[in-house]
Backbone bond lengths (Angstrom), bond angles and torsions (degrees), N, CA, C in turn:
res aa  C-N    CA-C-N  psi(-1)  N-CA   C-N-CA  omega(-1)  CA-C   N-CA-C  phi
1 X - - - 1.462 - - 1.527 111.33 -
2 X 1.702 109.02 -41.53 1.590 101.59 160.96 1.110 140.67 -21.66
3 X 1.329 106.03 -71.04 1.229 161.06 -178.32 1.592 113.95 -52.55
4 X 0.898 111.51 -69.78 1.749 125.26 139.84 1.651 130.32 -21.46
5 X 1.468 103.76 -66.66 1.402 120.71 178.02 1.481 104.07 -69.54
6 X 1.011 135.69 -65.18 1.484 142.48 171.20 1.830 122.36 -42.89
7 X 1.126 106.41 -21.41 1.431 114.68 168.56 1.852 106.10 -101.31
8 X 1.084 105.42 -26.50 1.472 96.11 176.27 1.546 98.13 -79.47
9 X 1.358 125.29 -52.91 1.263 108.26 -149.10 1.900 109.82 -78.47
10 X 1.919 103.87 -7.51 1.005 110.43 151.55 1.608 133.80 -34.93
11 X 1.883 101.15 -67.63 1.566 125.26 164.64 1.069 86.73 -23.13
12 X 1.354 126.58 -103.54 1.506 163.12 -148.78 1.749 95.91 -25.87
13 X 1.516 102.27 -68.01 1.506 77.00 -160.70 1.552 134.18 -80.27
14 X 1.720 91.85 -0.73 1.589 129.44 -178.97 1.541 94.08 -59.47
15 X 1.670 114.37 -52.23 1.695 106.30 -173.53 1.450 124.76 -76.14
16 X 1.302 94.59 -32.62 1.986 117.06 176.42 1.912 85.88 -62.56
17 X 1.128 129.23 -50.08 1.751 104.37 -151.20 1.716 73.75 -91.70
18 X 1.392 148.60 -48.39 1.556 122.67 -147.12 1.487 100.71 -90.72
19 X 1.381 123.69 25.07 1.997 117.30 162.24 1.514 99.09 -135.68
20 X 1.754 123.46 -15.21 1.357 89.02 -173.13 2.061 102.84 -132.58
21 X 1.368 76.65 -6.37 2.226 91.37 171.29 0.978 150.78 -97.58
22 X 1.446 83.43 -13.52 1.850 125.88 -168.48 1.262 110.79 -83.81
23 X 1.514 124.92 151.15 1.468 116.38 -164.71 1.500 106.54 -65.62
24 X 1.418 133.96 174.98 1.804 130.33 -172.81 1.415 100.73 -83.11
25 X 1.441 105.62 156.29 1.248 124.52 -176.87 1.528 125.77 -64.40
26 X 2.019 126.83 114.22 1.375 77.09 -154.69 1.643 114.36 -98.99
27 X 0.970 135.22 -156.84 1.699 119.34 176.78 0.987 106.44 -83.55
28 X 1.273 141.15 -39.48 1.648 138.95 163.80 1.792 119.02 -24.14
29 X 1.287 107.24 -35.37 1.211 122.69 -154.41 1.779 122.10 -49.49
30 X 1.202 89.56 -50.11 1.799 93.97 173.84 1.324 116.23 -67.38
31 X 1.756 111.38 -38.75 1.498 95.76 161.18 1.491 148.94 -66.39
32 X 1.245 96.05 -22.77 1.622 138.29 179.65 2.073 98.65 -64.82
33 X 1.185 93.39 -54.69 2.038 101.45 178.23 2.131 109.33 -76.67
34 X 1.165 109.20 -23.17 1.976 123.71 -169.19 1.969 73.30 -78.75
35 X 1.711 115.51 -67.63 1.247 92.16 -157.92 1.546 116.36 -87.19
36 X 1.202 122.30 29.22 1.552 117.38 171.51 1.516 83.77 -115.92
37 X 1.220 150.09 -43.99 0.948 114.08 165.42 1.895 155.68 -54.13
38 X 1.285 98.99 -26.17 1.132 126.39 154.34 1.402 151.07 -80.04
39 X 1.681 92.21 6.99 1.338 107.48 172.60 1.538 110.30 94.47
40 X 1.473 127.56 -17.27 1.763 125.19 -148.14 1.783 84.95 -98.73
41 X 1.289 104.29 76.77 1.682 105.18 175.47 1.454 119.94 -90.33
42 X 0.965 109.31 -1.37 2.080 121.62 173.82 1.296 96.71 -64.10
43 X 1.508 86.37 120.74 1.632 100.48 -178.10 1.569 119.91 97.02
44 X 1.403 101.67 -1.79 1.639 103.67 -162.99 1.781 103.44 -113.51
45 X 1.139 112.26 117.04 1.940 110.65 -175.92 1.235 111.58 -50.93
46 X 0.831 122.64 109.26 1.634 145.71 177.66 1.379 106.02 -24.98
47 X 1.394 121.99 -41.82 1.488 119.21 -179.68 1.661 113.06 -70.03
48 X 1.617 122.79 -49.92 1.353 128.05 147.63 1.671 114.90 -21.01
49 X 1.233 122.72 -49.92 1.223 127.77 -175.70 1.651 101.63 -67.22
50 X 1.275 104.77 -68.98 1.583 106.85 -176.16 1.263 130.47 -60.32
51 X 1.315 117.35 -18.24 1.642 124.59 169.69 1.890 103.51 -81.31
52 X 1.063 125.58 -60.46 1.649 124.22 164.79 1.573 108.80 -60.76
53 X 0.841 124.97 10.50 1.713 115.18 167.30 1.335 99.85 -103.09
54 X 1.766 121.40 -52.28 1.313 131.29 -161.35 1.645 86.00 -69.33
55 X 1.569 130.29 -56.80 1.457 112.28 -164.59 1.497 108.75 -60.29
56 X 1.623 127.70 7.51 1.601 94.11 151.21 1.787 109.25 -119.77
57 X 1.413 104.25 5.96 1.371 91.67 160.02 1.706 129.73 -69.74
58 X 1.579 103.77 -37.83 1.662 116.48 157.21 1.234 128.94 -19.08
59 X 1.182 104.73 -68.48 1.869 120.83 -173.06 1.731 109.27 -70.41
60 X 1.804 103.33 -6.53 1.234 96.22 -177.17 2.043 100.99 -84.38
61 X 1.487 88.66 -37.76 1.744 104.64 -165.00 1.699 93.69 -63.22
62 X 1.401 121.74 -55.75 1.225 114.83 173.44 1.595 117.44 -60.17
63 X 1.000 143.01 -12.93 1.630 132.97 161.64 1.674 116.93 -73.19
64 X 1.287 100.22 -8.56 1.664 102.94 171.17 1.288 116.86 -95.19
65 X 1.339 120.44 7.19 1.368 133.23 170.01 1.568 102.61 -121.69
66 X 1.106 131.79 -30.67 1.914 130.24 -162.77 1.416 116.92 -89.33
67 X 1.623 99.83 -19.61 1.324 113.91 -174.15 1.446 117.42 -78.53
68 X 1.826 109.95 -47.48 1.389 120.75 150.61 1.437 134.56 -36.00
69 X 2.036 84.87 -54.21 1.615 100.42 -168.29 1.762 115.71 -56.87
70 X 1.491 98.74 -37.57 1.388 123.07 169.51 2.040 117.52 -43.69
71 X 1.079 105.07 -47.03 1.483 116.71 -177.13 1.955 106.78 -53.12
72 X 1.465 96.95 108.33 2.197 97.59 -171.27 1.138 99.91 92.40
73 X 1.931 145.27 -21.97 1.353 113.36 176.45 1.744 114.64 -71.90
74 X 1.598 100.35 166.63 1.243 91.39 166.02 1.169 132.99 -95.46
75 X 1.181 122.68 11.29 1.663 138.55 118.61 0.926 161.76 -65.26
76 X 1.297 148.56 99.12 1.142 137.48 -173.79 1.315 118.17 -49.86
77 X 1.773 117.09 145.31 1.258 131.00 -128.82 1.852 73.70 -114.89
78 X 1.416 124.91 -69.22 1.815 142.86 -159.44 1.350 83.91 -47.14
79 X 1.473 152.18 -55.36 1.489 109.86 -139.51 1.750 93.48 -87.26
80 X 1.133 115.28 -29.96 1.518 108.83 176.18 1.291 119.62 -53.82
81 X 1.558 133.40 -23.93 0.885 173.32 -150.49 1.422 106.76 -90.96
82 X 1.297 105.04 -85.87 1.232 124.21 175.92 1.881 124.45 -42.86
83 X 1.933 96.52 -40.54 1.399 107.46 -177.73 1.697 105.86 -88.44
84 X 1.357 108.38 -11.90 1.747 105.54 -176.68 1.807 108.52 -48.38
85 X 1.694 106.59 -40.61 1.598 128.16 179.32 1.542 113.72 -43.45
86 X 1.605 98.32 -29.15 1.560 93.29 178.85 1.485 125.38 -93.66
87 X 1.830 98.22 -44.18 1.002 123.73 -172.82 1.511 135.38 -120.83
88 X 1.302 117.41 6.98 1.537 141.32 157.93 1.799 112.79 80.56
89 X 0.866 88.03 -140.15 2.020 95.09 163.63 1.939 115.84 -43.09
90 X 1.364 108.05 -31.84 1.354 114.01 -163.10 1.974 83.78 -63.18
91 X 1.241 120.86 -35.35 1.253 106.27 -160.94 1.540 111.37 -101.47
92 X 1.414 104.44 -10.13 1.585 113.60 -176.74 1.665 117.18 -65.31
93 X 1.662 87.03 -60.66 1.473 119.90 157.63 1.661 126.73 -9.01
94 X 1.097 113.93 -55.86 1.341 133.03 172.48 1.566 118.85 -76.99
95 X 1.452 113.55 -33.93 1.153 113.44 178.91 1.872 106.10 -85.30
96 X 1.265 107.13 -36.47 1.994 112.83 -176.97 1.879 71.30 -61.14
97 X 0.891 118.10 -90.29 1.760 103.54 -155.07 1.423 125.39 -38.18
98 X 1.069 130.52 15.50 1.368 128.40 -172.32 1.614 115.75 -148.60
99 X 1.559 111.06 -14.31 1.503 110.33 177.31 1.892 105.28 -90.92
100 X 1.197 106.93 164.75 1.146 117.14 -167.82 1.043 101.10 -121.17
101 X 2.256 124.15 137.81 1.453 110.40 171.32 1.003 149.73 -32.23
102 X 0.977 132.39 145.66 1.559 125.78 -169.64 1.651 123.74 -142.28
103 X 0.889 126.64 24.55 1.104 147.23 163.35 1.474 127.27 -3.79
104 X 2.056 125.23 -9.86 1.179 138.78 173.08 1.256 125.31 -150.60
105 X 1.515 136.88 126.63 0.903 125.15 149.76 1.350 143.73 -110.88
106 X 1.498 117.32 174.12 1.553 122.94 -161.59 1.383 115.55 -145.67
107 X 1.495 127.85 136.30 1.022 132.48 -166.11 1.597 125.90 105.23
108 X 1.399 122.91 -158.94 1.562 101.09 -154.51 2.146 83.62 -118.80
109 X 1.175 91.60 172.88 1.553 97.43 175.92 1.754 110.72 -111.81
110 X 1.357 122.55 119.42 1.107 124.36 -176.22 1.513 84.48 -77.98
111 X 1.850 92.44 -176.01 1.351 126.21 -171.81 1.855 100.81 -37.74
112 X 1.630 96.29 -70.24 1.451 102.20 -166.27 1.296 125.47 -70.73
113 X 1.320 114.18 0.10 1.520 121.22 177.27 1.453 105.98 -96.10
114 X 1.141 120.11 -26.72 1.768 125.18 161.99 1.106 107.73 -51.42
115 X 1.553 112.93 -54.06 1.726 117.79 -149.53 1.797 92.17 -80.54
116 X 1.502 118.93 -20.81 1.530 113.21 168.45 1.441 136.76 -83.38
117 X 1.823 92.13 -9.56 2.200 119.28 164.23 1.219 96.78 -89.62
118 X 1.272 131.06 12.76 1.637 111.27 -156.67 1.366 107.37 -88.37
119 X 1.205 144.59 128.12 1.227 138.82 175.60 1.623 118.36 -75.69
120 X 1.658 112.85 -2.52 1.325 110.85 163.97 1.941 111.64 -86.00
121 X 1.106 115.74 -16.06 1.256 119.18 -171.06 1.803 81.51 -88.09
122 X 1.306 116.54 -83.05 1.811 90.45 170.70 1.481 145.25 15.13
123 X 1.355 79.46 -62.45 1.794 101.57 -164.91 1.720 99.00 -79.77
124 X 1.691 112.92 -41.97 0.907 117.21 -174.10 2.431 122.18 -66.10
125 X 1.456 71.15 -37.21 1.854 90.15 171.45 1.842 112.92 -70.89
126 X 1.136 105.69 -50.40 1.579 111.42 168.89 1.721 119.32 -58.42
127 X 1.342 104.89 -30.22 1.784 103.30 176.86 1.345 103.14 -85.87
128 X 0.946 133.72 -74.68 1.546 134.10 149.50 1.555 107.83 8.22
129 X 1.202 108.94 -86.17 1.559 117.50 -155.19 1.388 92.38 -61.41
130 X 1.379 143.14 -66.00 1.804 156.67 143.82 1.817 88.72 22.03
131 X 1.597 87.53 -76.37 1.735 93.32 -148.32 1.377 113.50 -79.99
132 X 2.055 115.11 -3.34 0.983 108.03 170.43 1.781 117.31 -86.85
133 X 1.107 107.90 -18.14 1.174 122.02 155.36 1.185 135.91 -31.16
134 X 1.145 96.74 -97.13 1.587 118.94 156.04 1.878 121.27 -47.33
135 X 1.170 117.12 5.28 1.605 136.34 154.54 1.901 103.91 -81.83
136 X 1.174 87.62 -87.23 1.372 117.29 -174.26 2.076 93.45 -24.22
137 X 1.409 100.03 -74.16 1.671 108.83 -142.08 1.973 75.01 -81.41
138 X 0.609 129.02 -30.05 1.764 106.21 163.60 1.572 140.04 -94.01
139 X 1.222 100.69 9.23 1.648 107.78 167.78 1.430 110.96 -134.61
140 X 1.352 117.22 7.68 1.520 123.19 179.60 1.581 113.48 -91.55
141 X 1.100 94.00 138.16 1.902 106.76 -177.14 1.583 87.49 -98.16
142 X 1.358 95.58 124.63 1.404 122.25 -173.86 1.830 112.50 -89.74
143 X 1.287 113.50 -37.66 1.303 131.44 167.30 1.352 104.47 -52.04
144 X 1.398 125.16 -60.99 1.509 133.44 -179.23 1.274 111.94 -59.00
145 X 1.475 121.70 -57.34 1.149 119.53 163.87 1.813 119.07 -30.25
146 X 1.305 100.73 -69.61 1.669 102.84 -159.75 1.876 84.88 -57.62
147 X 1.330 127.73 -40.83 1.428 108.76 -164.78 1.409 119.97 -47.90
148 X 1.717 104.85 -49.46 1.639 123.97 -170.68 1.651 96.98 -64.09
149 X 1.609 117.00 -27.20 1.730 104.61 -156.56 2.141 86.07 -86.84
150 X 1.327 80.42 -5.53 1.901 83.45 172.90 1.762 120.21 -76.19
151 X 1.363 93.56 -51.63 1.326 88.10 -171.33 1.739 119.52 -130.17
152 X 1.681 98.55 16.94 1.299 108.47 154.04 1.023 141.29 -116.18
153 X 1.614 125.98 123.42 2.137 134.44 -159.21 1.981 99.24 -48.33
154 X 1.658 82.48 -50.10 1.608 81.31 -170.30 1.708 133.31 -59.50
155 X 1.647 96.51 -47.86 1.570 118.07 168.90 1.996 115.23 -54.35
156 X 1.602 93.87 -49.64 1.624 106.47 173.83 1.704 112.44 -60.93
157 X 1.554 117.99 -60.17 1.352 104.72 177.00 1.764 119.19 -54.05
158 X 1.257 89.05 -59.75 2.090 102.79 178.99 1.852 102.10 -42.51
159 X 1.023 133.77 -23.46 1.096 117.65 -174.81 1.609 98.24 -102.49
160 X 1.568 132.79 -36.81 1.457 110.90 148.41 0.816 141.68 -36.94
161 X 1.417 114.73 -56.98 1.487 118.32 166.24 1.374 113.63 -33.27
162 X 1.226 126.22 -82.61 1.458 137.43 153.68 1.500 100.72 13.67
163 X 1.662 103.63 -97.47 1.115 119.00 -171.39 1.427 105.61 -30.35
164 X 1.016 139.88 -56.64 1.885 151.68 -136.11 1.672 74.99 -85.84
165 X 1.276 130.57 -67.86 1.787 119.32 -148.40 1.364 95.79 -55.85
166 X 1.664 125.17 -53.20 1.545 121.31 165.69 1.255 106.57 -11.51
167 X 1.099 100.66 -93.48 2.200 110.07 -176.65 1.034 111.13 -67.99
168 X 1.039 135.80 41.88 1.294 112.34 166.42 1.933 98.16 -127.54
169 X 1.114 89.88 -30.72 1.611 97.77 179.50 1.660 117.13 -43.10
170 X 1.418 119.02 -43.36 1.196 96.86 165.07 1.746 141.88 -60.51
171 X 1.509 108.92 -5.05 0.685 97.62 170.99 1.888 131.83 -98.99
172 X 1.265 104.45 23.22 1.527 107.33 147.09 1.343 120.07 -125.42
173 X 1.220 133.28 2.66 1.275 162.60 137.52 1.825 107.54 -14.63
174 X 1.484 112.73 -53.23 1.296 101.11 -176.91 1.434 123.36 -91.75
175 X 1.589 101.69 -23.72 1.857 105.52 159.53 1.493 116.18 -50.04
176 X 1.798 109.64 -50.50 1.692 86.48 -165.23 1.538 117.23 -92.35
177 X 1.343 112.92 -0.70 1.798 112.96 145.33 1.712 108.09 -52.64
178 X 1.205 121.62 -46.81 1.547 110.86 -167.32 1.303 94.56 -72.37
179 X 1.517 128.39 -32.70 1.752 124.60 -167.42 2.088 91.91 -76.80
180 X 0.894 138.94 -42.47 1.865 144.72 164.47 1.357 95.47 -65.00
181 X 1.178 150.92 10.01 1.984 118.17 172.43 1.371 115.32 74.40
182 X 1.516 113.87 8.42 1.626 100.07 -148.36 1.934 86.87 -109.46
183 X 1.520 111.85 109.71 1.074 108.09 -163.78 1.837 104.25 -111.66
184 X 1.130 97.63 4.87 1.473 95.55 177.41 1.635 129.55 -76.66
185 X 1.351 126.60 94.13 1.268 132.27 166.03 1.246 122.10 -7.02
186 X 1.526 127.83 -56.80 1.199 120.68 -176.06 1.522 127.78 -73.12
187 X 1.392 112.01 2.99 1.487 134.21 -173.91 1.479 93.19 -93.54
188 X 1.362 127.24 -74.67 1.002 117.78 169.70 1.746 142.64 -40.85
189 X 1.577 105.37 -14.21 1.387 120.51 -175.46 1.599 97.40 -98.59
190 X 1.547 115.89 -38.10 1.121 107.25 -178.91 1.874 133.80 -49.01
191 X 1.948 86.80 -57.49 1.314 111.33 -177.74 1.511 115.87 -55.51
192 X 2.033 117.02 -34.13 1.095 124.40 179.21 1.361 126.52 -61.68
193 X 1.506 120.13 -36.11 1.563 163.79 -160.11 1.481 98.90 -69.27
194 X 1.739 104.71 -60.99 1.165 97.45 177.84 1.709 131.21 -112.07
195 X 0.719 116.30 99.36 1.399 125.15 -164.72 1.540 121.01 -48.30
196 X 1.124 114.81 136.98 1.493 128.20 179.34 1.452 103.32 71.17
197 X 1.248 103.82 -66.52 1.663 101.82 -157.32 2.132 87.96 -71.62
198 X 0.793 121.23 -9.80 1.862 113.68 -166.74 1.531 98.66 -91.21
199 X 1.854 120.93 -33.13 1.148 110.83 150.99 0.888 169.28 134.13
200 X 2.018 84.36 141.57 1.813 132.15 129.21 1.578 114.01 -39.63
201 X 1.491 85.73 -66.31 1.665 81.07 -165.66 1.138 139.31 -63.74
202 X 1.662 97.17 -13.86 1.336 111.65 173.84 1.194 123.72 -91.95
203 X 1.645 128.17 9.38 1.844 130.21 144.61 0.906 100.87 -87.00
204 X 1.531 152.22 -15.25 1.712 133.78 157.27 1.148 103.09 -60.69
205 X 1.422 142.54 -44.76 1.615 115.81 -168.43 1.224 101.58 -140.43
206 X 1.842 115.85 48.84 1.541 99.32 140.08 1.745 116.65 -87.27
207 X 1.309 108.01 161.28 1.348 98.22 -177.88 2.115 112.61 -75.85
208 X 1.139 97.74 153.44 1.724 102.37 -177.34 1.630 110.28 -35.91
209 X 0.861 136.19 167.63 1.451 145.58 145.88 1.832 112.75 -74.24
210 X 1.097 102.36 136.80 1.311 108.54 -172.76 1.779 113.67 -109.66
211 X 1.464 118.88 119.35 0.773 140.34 -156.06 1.797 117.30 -78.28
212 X 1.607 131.90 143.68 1.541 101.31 -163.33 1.738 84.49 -129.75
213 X 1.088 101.29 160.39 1.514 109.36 152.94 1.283 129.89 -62.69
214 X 1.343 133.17 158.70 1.251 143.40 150.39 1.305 114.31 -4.00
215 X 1.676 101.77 -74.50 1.171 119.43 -154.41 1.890 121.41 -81.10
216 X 1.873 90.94 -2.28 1.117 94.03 178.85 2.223 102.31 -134.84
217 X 1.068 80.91 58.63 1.657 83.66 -165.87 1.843 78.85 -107.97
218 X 1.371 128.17 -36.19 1.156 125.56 -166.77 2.014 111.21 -58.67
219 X 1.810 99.08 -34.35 1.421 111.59 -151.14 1.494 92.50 -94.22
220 X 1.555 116.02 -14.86 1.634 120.88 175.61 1.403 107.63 -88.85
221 X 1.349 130.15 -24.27 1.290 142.53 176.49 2.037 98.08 -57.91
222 X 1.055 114.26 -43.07 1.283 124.20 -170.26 1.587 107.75 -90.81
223 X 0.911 130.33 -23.87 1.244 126.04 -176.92 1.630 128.89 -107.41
224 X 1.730 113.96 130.76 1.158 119.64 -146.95 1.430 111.95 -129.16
225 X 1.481 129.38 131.54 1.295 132.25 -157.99 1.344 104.47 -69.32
226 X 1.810 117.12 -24.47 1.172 111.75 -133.68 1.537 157.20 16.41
227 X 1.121 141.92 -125.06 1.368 121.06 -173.85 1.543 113.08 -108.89
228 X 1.660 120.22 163.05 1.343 124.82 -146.42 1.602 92.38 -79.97
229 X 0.957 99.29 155.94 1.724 120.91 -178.46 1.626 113.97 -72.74
């Protein structure tokens, strides 16, 4: 119920400050989102670029955990999933408050649940996120930045958002170590510690998920890693 209340009232105040606290909307704005989406970034502060690039690399790193995490809730895990792409934490938010631990899974992995264990999609999210990084925090005017995160709704929320997927990640983070065997504490403190880039790196070298039969999906249904050592 904690747990619950504290992620909702999270939501809550995330929407109350980004429509009615948040700096004003500015008129630039729709053009400002047409050309970061489209690639036409000349002219655009490098850090702007890298915070709206990374918010749709995010929802990718979190679907390699939501998709699993999803398997026995009594929710579906994809549409939260699906809407994180638009709208970040606003959509995560709702789902961390309402899923229940989950600590095992059972059954076989279709196509797309491979391609989300895959350690080439890993490799591929960790270089990515690396080099968008390392763009961003070395060609970005930092002065400009803090101005726009001053007095622009869009730049100010998008970089909350941001911030929130950071923290928030640990919290499915310690289920799918218990669903991998991986019971060591300091793995989990590590990856949390450091944000974004901790994880990336940590779908390159968690180990695969291991897949059960039929006949033993019942005896994995029951069985629980519990907490890290």
């Amino acid at each position: 119920m904690g747990r619950r209340l504290g992620f909702g009232l999270l939501w809550l105040g995330f929407v109350i400050y980004a429509f009615f606290l948040s700096p004003p909307q500015q008129p630039d704005t729709f053009a400002l989102i047409k050309h970061l989406s489209t690639g036409q970034i000349a002219g655009i502060n490098p850090l702007v670029v890298l915070i709206f690039n990374l918010l749709g690399v995010f929802p990718v790193i979190y679907s390699c955990l939501l998709f699993f995490d999803g398997q026995g809730q009594r929710i579906r895990a994809w549409p939260f999933a699906i809407a994180s792409f638009g709208v970040g934490a606003f959509a995560l938010l709702p789902y961390l408050a309402f899923r229940q631990p989950n600590p095992s899974f059972s059954g076989q992995k279709n196509w797309f649940l491979k391609l989300l264990d895959s350690r080439g999609l890993g490799i591929l999210l960790a270089l990515g996120t690396f080099g968008l990084v390392v763009y961003g925090v070395t060609q970005g005017n930092w002065v400009d930045f803090l101005e726009q995160w001053r007095t622009s709704r869009f730049v100010n929320v998008m970089s909350l958002d941001f911030c929130l997927l950071c923290l928030l990640f640990p919290a499915l983070l310690g289920d799918d170590m218990a669903r991998r065997g991986l019971k060591n504490s300091w793995i989990f403190w590590v990856v949390s510690l450091v944000p974004l880039l901790g994880a990336a790196f940590y779908l390159v070298l968690r180990p695969r998920l291991a897949e059960s039969s039929q006949a033993d999906s019942g005896l994995n249904q029951s069985q629980s890693y519990g907490t890290f050592s």
